[in-house]
PDBQT receptor file of N, H, CA, C and O in Angstrom, charges set to zero:
ATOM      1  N   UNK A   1      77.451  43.619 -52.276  1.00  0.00    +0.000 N 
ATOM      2  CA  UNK A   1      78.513  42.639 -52.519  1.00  0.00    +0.000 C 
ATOM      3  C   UNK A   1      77.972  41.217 -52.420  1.00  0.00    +0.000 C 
ATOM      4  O   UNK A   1      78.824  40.329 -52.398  1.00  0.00    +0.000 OA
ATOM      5  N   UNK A   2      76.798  40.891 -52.362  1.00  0.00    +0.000 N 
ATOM      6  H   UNK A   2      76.105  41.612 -52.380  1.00  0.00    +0.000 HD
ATOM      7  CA  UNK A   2      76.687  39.861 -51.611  1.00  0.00    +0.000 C 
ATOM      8  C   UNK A   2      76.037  39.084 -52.918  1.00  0.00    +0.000 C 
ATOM      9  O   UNK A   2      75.881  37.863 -52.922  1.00  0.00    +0.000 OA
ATOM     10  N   UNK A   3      75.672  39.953 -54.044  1.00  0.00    +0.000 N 
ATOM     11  H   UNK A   3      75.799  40.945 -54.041  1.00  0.00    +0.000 HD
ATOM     12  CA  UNK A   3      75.379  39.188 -55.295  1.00  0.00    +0.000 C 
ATOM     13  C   UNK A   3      76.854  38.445 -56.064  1.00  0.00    +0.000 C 
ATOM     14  O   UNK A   3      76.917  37.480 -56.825  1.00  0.00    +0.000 OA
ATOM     15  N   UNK A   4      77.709  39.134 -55.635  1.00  0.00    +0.000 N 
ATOM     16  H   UNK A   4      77.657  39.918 -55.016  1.00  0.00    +0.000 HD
ATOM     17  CA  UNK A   4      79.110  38.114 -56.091  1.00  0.00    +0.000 C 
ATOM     18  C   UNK A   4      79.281  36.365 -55.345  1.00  0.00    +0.000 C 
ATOM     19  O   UNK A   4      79.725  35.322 -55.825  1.00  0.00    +0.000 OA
ATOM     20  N   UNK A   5      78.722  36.688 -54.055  1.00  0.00    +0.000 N 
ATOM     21  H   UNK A   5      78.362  37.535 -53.665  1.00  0.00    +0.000 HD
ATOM     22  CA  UNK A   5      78.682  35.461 -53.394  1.00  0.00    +0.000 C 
ATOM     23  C   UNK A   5      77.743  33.816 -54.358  1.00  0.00    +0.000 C 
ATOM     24  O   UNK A   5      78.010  32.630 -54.552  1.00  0.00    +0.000 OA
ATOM     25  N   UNK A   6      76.090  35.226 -54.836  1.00  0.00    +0.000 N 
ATOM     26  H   UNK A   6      75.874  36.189 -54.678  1.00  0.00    +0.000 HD
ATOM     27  CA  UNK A   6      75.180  34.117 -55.331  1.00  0.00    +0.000 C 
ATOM     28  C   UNK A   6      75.518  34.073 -56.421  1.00  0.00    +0.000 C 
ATOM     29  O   UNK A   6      75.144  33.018 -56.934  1.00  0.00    +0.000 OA
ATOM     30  N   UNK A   7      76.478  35.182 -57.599  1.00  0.00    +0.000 N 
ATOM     31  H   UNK A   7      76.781  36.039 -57.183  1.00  0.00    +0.000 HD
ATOM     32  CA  UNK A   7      76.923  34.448 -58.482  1.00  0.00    +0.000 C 
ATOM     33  C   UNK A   7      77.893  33.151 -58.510  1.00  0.00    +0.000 C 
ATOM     34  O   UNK A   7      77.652  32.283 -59.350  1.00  0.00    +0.000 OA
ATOM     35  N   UNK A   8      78.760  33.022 -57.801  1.00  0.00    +0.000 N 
ATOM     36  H   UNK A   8      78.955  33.727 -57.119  1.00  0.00    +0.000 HD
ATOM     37  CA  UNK A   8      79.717  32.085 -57.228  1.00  0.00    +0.000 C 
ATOM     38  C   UNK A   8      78.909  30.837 -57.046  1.00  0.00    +0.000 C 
ATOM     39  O   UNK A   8      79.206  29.845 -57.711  1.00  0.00    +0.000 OA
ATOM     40  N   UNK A   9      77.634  30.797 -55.964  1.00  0.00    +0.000 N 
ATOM     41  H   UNK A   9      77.393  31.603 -55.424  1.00  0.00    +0.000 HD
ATOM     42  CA  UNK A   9      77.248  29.903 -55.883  1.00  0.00    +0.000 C 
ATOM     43  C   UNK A   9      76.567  29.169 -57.244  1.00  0.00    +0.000 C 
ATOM     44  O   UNK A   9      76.449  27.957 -57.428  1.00  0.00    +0.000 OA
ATOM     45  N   UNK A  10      76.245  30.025 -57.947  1.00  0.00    +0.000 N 
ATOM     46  H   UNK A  10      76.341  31.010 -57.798  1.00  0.00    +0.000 HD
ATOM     47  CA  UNK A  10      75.338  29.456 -58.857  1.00  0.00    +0.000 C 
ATOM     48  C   UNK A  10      76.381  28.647 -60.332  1.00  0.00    +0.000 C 
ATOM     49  O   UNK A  10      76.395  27.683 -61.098  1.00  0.00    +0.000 OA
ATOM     50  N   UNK A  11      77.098  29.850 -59.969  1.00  0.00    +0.000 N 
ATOM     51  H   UNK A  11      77.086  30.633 -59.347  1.00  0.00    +0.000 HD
ATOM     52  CA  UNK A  11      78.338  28.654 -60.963  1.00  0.00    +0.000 C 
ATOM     53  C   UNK A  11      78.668  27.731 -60.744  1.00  0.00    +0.000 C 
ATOM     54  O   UNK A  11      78.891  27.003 -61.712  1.00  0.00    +0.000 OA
ATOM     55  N   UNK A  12      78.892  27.213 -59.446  1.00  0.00    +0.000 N 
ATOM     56  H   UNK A  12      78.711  27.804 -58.660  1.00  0.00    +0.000 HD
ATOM     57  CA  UNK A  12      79.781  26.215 -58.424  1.00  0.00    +0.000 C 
ATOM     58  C   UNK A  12      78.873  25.365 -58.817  1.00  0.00    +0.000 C 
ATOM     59  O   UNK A  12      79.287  24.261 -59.170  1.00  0.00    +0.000 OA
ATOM     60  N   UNK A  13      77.281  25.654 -58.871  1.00  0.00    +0.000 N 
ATOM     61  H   UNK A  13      76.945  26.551 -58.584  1.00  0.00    +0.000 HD
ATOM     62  CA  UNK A  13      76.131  24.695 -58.985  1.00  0.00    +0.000 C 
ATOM     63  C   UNK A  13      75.826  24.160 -60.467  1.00  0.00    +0.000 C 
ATOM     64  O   UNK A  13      75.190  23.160 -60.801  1.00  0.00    +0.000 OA
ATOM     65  N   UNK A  14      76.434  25.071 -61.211  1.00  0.00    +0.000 N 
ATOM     66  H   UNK A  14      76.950  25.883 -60.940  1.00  0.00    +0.000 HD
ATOM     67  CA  UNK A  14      75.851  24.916 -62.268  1.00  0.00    +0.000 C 
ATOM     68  C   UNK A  14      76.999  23.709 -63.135  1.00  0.00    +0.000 C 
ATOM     69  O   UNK A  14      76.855  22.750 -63.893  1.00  0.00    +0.000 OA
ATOM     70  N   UNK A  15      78.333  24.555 -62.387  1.00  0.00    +0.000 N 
ATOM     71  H   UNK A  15      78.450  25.334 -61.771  1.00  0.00    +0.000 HD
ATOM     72  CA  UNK A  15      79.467  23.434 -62.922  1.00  0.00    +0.000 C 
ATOM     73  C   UNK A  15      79.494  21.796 -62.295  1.00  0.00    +0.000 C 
ATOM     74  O   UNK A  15      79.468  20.863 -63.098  1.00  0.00    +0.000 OA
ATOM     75  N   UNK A  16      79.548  21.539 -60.818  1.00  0.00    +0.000 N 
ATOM     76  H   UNK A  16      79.569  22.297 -60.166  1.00  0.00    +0.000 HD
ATOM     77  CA  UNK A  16      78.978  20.309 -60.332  1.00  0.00    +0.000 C 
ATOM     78  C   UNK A  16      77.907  19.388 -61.165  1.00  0.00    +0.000 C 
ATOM     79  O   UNK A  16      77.960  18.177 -61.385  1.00  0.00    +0.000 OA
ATOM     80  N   UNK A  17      76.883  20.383 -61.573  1.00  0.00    +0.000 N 
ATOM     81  H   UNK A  17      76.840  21.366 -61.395  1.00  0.00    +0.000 HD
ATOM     82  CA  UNK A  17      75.942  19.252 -62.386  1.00  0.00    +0.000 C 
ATOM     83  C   UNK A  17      76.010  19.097 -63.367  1.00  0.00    +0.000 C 
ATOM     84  O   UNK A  17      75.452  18.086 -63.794  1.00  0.00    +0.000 OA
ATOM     85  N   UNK A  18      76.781  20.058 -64.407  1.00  0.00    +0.000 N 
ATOM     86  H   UNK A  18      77.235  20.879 -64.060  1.00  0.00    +0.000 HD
ATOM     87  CA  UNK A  18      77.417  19.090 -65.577  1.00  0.00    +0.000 C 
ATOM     88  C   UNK A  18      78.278  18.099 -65.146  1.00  0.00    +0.000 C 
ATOM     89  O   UNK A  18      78.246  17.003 -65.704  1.00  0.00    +0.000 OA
ATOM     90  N   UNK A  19      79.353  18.406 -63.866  1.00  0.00    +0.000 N 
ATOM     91  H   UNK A  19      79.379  19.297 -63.412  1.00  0.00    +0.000 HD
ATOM     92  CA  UNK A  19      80.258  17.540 -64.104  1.00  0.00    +0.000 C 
ATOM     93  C   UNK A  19      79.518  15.760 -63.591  1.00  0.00    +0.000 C 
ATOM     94  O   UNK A  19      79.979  14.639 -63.810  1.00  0.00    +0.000 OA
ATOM     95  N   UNK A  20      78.217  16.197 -62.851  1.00  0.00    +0.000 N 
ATOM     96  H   UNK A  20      77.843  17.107 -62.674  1.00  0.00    +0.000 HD
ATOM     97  CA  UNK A  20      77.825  15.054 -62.674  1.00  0.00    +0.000 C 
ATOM     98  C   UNK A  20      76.989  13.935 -63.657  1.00  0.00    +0.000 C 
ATOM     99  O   UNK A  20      76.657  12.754 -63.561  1.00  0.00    +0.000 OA
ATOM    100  N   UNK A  21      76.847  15.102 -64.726  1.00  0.00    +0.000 N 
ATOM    101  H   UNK A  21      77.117  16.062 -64.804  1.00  0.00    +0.000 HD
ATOM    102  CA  UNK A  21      75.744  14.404 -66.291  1.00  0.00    +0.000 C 
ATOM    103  C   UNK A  21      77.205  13.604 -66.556  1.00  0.00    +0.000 C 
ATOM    104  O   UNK A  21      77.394  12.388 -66.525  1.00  0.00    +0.000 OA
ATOM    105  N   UNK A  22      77.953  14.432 -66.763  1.00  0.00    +0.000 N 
ATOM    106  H   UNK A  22      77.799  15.420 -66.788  1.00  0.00    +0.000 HD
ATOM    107  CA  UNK A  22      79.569  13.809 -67.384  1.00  0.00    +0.000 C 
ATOM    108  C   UNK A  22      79.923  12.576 -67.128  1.00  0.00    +0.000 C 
ATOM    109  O   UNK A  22      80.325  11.699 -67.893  1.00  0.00    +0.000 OA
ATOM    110  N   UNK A  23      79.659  12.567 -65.451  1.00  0.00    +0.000 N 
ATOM    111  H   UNK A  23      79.333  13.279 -64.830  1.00  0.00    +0.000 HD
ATOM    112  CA  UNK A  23      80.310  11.326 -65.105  1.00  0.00    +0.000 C 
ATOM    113  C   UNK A  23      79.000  10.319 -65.299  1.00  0.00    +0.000 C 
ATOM    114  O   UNK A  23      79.097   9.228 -65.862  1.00  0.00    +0.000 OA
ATOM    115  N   UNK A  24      78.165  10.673 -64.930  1.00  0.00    +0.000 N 
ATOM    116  H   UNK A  24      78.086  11.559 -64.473  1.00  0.00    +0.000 HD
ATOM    117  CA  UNK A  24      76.812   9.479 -65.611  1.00  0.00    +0.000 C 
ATOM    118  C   UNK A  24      76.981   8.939 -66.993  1.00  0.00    +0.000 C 
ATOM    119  O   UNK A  24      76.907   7.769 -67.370  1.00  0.00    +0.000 OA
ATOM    120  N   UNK A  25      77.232  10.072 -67.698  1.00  0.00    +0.000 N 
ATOM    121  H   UNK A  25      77.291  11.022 -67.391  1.00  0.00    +0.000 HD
ATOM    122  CA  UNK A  25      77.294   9.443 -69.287  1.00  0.00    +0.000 C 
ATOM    123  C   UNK A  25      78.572   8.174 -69.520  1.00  0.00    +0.000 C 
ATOM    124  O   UNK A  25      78.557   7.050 -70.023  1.00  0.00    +0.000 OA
ATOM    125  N   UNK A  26      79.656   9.045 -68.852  1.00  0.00    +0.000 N 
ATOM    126  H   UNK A  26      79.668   9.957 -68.444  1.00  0.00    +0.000 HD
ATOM    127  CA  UNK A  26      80.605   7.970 -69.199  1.00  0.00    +0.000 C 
ATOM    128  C   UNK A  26      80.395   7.047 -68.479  1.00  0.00    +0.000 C 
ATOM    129  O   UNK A  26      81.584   6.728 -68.475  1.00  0.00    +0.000 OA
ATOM    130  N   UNK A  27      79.919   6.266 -67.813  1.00  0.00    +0.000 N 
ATOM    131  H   UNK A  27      78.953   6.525 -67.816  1.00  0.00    +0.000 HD
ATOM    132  CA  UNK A  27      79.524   5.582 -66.321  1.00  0.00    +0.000 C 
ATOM    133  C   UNK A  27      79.037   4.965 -67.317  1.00  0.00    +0.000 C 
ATOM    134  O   UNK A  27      79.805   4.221 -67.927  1.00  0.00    +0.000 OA
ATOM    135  N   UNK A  28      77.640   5.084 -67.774  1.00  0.00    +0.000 N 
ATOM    136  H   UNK A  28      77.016   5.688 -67.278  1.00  0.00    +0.000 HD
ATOM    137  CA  UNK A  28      76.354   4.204 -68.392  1.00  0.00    +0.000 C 
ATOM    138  C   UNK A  28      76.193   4.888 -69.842  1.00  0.00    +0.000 C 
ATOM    139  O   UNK A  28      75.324   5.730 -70.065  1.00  0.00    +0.000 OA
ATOM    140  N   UNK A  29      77.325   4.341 -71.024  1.00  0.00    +0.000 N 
ATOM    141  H   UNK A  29      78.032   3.656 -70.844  1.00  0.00    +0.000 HD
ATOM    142  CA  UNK A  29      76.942   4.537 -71.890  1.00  0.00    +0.000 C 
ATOM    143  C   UNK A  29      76.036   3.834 -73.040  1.00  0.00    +0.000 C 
ATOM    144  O   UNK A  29      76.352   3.432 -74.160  1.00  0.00    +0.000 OA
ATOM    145  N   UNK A  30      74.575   3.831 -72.235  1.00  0.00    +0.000 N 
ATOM    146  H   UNK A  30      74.317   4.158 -71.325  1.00  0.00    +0.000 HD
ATOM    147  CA  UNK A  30      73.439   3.314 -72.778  1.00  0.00    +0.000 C 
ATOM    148  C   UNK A  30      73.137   3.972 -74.003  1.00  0.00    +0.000 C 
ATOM    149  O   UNK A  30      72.143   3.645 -74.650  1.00  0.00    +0.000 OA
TER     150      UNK A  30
């Protein structure tokens, strides 16, 4: 069961750092 946990985590991780490109882009649209 404990691979449901590291899938979870890895989504959680994976979604956070788009949402953080996201907010960079709109932030500094260089």
């Amino acid at each position: 069961m404990d691979w449901i946990y590291l899938l979870l985590t890895l989504a959680f991780f994976g979604l956070s750092v788009l949402l953080i490109r996201g907010i960079e882009k709109l932030g500094m649209p260089s």
